[in-house]
Structures are given as C-alpha cells and as structure tokens.
Legacy VTK file of the C-alpha trace (Angstrom):
# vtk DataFile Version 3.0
C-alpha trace
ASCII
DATASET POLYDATA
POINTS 171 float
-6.770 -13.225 11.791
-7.330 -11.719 15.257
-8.802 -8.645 15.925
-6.755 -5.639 17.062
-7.127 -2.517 19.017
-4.022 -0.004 18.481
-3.048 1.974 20.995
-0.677 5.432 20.310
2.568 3.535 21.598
1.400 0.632 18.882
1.315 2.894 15.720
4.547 2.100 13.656
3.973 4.273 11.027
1.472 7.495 11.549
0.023 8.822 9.001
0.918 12.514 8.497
-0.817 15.440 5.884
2.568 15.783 4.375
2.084 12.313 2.872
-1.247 13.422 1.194
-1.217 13.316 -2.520
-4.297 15.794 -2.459
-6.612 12.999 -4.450
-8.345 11.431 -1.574
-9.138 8.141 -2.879
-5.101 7.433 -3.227
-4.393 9.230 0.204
-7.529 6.450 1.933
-5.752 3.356 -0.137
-1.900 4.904 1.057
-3.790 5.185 4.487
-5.117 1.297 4.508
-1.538 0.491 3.637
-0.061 2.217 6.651
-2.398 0.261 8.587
-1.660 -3.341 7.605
2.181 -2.312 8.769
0.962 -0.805 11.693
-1.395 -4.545 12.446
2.256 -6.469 11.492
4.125 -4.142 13.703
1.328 -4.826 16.496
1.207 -8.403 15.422
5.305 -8.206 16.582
5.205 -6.470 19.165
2.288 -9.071 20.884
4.754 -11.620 19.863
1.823 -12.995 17.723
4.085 -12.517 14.776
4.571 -15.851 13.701
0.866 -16.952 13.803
-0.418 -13.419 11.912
2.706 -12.820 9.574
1.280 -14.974 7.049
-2.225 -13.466 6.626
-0.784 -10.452 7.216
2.163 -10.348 4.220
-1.117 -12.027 1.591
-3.066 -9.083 2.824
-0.395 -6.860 2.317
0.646 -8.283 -1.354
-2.892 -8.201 -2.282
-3.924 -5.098 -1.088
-0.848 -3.527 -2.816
-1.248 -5.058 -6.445
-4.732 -3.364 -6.366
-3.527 0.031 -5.219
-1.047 -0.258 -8.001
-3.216 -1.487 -11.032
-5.581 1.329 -9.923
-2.850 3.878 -9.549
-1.333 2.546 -13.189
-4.472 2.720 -14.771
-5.081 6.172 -14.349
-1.842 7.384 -14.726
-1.705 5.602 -18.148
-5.077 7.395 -18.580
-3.569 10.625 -18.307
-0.315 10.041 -20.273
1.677 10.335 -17.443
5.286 10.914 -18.569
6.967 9.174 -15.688
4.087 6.176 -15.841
7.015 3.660 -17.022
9.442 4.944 -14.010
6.629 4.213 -12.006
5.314 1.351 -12.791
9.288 -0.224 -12.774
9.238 1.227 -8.706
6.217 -0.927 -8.281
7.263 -4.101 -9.445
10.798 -3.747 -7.734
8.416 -3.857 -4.530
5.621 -6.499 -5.667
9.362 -8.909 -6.275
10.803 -7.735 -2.612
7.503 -8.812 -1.144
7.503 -11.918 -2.771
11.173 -12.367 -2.148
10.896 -12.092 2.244
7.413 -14.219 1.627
9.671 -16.897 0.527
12.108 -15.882 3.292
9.408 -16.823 5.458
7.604 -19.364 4.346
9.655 -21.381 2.575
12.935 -21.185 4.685
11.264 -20.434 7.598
13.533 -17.072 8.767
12.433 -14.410 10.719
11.380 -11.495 8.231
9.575 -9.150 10.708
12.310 -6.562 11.741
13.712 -6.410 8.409
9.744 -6.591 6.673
8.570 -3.509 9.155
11.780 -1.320 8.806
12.196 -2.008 4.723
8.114 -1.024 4.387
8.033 1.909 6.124
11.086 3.537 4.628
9.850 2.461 1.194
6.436 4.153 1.631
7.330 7.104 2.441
9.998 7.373 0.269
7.370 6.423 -2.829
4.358 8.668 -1.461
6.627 11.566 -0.775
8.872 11.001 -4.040
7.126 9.245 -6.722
3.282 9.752 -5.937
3.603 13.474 -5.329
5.105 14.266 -8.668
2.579 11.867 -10.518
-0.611 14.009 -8.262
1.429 17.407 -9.234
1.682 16.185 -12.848
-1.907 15.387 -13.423
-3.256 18.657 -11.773
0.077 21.075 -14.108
-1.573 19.204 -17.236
-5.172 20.017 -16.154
-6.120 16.370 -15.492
-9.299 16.861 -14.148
-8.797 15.802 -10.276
-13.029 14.831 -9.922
-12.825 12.915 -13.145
-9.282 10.450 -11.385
-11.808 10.516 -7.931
-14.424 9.045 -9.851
-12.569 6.537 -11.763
-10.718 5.548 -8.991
-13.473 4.681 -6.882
-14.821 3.227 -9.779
-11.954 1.042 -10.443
-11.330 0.196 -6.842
-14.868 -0.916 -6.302
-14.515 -3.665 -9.437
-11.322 -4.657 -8.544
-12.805 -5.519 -4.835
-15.734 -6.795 -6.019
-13.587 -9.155 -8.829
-11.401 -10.284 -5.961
-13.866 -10.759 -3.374
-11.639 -8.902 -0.590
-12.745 -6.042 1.190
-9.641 -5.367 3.494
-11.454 -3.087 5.999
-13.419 -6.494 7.125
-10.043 -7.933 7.764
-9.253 -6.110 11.040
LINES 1 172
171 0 1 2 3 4 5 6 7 8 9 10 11 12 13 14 15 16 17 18 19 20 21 22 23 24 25 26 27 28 29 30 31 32 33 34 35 36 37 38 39 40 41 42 43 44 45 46 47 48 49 50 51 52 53 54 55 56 57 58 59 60 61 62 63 64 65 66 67 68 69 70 71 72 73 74 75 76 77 78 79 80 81 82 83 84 85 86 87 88 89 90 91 92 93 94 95 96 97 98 99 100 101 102 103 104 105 106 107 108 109 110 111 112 113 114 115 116 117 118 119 120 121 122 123 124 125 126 127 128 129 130 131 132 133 134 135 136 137 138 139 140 141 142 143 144 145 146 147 148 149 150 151 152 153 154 155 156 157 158 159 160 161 162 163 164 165 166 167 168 169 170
C-alpha cells in the first residue's frame, strides 16, 4: 500500500473528545479505525481507490475483528449486561463488511461512496451509543478502569503478536 500524508481538507472523519469512551486503550483502537476510513476516503479522493480499496477493506476487517474480540473479552469479563446486544451489533458489521467485500471483489462494483458514508455513520453511531453505555457501565459497577487498561493492552499486544499485523506499519 502507498504511503499517505493527510492534509485537513483530506480528513473524512475527525476524531472529536465527545467520541472518547474515557478508557484510552479503546479511544487509541476507535482512533486507528477512524484513520483507515480517513486513508480509504484519501485513497478516493486521489482516485487511487481501485488499486488501495482492497488492502484497505482486509486492513479494515482485520483491524476491526481484533478491536472487537478485545472489546468482547473484557466486557464478558465484567458481566456486562448488554455484552449479548453488543456483541449481535458487531457481527451485523463484521457480515456488512464482508457483504460490500464481495460487492467488490467478486462483482467488481464500485463500493467506495456507499463503504465511506455507511462507516462513518456506523461509528459514530456505535462509539457514541453502544460503547459509551458499556464504558459508563463498567465504571457504575466499580469495574476497576486500570485493571480493563491493563488487560486490554495486554490482550491487544497477543492478539498482534498472534496475527503478525501491526497496523500502524501499514501507513
């Protein structure tokens, strides 16, 4: 994949506070998400699409079943109420990624517009909706916000190192 520099006009999605979930590790991970839209929506935008949309959508699928196992885990940890909710939101998304990968590679349509704009709205939809009252859960029941920090990173680090991907490197 080619390397890009964004500029301000190039940013898709921005990150904003009022997406933080106030547990940093899931706020970087939500973060590198943004950014792998923000490289398809520069990837578009350079007309490049076609060549990058591939590496781009594996990075994106990947990257996304480890935030979710991780997120999972530790919700199931802390006997999350709403885990099952949850984890039903997550697959709905892991199947519509599949589905527009097929779209694309298989019957060779255009899936950038509809990719970018279905994304976006999703994320912040989940991170403002679902995520929030999963963080605000955890710290009502006295989950112990250092202890999820530590096992995430924990978790995060053996899922990379089990996978071999480090998706920083990518771009």
């Amino acid at each position: 994949m080619s390397e890009f520099a964004m500029s301000d006009e190039e940013i898709f999605f921005k990150w904003s506070p009022d997406y933080s979930v106030e547990i940093n590790t899931i706020d970087n991970q939500h973060q590198e998400l943004i950014c792998i839209l923000n490289h398809l929506f520069i990837a578009v935008s350079r007309r490049q699409a076609d060549k990058e949309i591939a590496v781009i959508l594996d990075d994106l699928v990947a990257y996304t079943k480890t935030h979710f196992a991780l997120e999972e885990k530790l919700m199931q940890q802390a006997n999350y109420e709403g885990f099952e909710a949850h984890k039903l939101e997550h697959r709905k998304l892991i199947e519509r990624l599949d589905q527009l990968s097929k779209k694309f590679l298989i019957d060779e349509k255009q899936i950038h517009f509809e990719l970018l704009s279905f994304l976006k709205l999703w994320l912040k939809e989940h991170i403002q909706d679902s995520d929030k009252k999963y963080s605000s859960a955890l710290r009502n029941s006295g989950f112990s916000i250092a202890a999820w920090e530590r096992e995430a990173t924990a978790v995060f680090m053996e899922m990379v190192e089990k996978t071999g991907r480090w998706w920083r490197k990518i771009w």
